[in-house]
C-alpha positions in Angstrom: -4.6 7.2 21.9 -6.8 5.6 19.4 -9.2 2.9 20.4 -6.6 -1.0 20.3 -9.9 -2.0 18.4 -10.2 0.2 16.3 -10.2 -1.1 12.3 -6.9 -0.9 10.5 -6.9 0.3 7.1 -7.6 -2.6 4.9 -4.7 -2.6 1.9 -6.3 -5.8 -0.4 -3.5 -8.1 1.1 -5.0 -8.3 4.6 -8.4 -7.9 6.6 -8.0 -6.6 9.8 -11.9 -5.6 10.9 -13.8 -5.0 14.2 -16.8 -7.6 13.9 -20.0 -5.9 13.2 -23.5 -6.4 14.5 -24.2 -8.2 11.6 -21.6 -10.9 11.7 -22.6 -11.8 15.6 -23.1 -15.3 15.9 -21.4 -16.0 12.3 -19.3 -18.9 11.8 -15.4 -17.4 11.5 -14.8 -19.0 7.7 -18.5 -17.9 6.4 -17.7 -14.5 8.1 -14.3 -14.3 5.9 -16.0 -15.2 2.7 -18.9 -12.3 3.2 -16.3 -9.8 4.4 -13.8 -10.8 1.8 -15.4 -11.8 -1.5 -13.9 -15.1 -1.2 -15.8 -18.4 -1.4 -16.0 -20.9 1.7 -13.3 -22.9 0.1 -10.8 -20.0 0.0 -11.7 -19.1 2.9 -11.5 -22.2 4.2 -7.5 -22.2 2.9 -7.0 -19.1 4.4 -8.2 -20.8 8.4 -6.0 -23.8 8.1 -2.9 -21.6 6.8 -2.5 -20.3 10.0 -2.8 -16.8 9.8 -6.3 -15.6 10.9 -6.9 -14.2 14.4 -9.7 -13.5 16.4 -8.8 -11.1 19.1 -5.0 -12.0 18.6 -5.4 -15.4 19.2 -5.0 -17.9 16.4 -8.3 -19.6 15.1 -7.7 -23.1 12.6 -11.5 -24.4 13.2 -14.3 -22.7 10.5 -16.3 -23.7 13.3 -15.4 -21.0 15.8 -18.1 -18.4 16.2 -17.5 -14.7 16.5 -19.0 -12.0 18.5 -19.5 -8.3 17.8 -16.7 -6.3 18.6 -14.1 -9.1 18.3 -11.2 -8.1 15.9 -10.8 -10.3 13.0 -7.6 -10.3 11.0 -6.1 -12.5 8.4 -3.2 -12.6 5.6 -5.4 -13.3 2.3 -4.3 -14.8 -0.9 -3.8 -12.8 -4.1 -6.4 -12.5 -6.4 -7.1 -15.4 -9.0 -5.3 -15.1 -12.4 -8.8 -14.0 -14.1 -8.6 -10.8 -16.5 -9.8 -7.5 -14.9 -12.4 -5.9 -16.7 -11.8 -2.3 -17.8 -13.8 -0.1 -15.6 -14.1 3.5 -17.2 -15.8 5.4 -14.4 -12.2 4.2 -12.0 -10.4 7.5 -12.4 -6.7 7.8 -13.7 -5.2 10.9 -13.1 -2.4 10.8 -15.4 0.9 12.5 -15.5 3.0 11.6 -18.3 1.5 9.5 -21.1 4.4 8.1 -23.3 4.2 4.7 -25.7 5.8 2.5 -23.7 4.5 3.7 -19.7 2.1 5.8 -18.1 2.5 8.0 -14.7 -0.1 8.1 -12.6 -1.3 10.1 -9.4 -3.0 7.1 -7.6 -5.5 8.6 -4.6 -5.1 7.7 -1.6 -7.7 4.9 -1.1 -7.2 3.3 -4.3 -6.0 -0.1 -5.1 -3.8 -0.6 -7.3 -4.7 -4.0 -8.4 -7.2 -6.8 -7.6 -6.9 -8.7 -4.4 -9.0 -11.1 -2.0 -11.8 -8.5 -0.6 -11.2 -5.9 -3.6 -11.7 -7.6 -7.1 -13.6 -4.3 -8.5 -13.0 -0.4 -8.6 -8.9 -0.7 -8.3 -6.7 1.6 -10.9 -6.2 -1.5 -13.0 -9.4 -1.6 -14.0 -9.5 2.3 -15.2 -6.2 1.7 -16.8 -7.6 -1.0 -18.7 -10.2 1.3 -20.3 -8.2 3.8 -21.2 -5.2 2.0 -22.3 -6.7 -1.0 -23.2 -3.3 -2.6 -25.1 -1.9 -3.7 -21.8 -3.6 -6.3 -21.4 -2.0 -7.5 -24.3 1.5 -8.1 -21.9 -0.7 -10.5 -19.7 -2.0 -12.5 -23.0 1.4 -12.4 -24.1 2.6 -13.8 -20.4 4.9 -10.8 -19.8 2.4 -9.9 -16.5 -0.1 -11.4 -14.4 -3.5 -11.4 -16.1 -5.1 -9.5 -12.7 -2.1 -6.6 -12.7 -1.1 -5.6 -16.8 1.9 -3.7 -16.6 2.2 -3.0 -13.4 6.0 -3.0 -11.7 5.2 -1.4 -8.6 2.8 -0.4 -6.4 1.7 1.7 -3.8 -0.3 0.7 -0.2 -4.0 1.9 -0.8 -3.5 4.3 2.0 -0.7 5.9 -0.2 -1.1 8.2 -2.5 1.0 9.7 -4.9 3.2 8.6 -8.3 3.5 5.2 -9.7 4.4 3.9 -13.0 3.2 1.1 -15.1 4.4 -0.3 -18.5 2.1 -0.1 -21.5 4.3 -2.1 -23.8 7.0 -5.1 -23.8 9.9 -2.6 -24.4 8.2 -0.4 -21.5 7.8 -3.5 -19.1 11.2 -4.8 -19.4 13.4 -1.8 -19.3 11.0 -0.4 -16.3 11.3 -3.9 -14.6 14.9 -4.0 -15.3 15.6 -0.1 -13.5 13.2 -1.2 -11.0 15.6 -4.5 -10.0 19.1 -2.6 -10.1 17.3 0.2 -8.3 17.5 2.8 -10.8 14.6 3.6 -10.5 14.4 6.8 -7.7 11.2 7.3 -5.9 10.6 10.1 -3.2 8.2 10.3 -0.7 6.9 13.0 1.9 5.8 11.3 5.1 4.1 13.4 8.3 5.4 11.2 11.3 4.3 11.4 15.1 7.4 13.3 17.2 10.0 14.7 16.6 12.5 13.2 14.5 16.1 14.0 16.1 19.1 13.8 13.2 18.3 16.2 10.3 19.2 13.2 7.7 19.8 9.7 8.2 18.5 5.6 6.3 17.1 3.5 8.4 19.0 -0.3 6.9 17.0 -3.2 8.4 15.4 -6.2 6.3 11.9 -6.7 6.1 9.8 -10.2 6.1 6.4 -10.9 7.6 5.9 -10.9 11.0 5.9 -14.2 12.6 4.1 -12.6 15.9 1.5 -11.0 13.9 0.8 -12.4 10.1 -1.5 -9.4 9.1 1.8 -6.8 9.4 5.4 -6.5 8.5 8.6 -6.2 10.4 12.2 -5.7 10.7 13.7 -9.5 11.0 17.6 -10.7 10.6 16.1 -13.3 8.2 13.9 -10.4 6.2 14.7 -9.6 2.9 17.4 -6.1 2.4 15.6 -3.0 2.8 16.9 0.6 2.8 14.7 3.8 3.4 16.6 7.4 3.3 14.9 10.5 5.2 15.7 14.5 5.4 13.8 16.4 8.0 11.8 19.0 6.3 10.1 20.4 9.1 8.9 20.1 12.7 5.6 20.8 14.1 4.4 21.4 17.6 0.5 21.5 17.4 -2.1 19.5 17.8 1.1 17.2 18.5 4.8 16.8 18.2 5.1 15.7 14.0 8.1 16.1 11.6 7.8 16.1 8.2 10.2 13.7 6.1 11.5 13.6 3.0 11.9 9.9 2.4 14.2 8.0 -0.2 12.9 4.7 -1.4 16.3 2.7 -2.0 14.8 -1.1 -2.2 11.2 -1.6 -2.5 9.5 -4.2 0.3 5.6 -4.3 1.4 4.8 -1.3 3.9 9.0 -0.6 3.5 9.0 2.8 4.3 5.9 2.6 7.6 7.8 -0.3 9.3 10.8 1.7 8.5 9.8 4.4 10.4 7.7 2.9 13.3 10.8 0.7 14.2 12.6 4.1 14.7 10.2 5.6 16.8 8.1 7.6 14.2 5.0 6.1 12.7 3.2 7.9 10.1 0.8 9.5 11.2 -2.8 8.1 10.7 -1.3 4.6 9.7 -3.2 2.6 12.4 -1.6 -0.7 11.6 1.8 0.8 12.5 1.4 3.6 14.7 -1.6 2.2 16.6 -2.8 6.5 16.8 -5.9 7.8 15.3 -5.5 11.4 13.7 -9.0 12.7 13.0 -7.7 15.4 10.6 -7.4 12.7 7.6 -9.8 10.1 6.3 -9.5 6.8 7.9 -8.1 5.0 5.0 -5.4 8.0 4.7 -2.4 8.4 6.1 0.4 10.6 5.4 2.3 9.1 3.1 2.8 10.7 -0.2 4.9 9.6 -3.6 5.9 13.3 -4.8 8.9 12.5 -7.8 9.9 9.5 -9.4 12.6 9.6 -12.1 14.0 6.5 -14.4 15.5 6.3 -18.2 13.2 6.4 -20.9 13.0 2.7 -22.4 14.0 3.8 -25.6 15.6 7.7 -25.6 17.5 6.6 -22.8 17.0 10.4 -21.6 16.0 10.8 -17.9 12.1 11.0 -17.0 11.1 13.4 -14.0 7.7 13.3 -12.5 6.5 15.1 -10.0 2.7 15.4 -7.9 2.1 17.8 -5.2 0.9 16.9 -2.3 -3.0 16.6 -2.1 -4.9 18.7 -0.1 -5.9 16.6 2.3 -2.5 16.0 3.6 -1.4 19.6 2.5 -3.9 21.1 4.9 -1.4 19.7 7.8 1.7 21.8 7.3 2.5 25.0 6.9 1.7 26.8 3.7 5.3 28.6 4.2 7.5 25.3 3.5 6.3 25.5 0.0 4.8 22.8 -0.3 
């Protein structure tokens, strides 16, 4: 078992950090600023909204001072409406470049777009410099002016496929599929033991956890949320892991992880749900990949197929036999 301590994966929407030497004796709300990017009045917000811990406990006073090795976590606000400036040296790795959309192969690590702690480096920013007529759907108000085009996204410990619009027609028609769920999106996930039923969704809505802010969870009053899975395989060494092929029916934060940990199988490496350290993959990585997507061309009205393989990070784990 991994260290309770131990830093979580930080996703742009949430800090959750083990205080280092250098924050000792800092005052909680100057801490969140230096760690964060924010300034003291956002991170002032941030204190009285309820939602920053020190150790698991609630803390509402900036003047609460915090010790190395305490954990510090806290939901963060989105980033301000500010344009994101194109970034060239952000690589894209694209997939299918059409008029209207773009497919990328986001790496695992990556943000998609800005957020309180990440403002610089995120695939927005590379998108921007190569394709720099999107930002014309935020000047035009058709997006957000910190995330052009962008109808989806994908946790920055996720890698894999994900779309974004490069024009209105794109934007709306993709938005549109996205809504009615015509819009199908696979996954392969490596999760810890072994799964039992061959095939089976997991139908449980999602909202934010009222016990702890920083995560999601399955609540009666969460919003619908359906996740499909196929065992692909099963795996006995270094530990008991099956590998899932995962169906993406609705589209919630961290859908498919709490999905899975509230059945008994975490992803493996995803620290913020599964709470176990695999040493095999990067500490921002776990295994959670986007391998297809498919959706109707905004103006052919023929079917688009994507597909990425699994990178070799994660590829490394499995078999070479399953073919994958």
């Amino acid at each position: 078992m991994s260290d309770p301590r131990e830093p979580e994966a930080f996703d742009g929407e949430v800090l959750d950090v083990i205080v280092p030497a250098a924050l000792d004796g800092v005052r909680v709300d100057r801490a969140l600023a230096m760690v964060t990017g924010l300034s003291r009045g956002e991170a002032h917000d941030v204190l009285v909204s309820g939602t920053v811990r020190v150790d698991g406990r609630v803390v509402l006073k900036p003047s609460v001072v915090l010790a190395e090795g305490q954990r510090l976590a806290a939901v963060l606000p989105p980033a301000s409406n500010g344009e994101v400036a194109p970034d060239a040296a952000v690589r894209v790795d694209v997939v299918v470049d059409d008029e209207d959309f773009v497919v990328v192969n986001k790496a695992p690590g990556q943000v998609v777009h800005p957020g309180a702690g990440q403002r610089e480096g995120t695939l927005v920013a590379g998108l921007l410099a190569r394709y720099p007529e999107i930002r014309a759907l935020s000047s035009e108000g058709l997006s957000d002016a910190a995330r052009p085009g962008v109808v989806h996204r994908l946790d920055k410990g996720t890698s894999g496929l994900l779309v974004v619009a490069k024009t209105p027609e794109g934007l709306v028609s993709l938005s549109a599929q996205l809504a009615e769920r015509r819009v199908e999106r696979t996954y392969l996930g490596l999760v810890q033991g072994h799964v039992s039923e061959e095939r089976g969704v997991v139908d449980a809505p999602i909202g934010r956890s009222t016990r702890t802010p920083t995560t999601m969870s399955v609540r009666v009053d969460g919003r619908p949320a359906r996740t499909g899975y196929e065992v692909v395989g099963r795996l006995d060494e270094p530990y008991a892991t099956t590998l899932l092929r995962l169906r993406l029916e609705t589209g919630r934060t961290h859908q498919i992880r709490v999905h899975l940990a509230t059945i008994g199988h975490p992803v493996v490496n995803d620290l913020r749900y599964g709470h176990r350290r695999d040493r095999r993959l990067d500490e921002e990585r776990f295994f959670l990949h986007s391998t297809s997507l498919s959706f109707v061309h905004p103006r052919s009205g023929l079917r688009v197929d994507a597909h990425a393989p699994l990178p070799a990070d994660v590829a490394a784990l499995v078999p070479p036999e399953w073919g994958l």
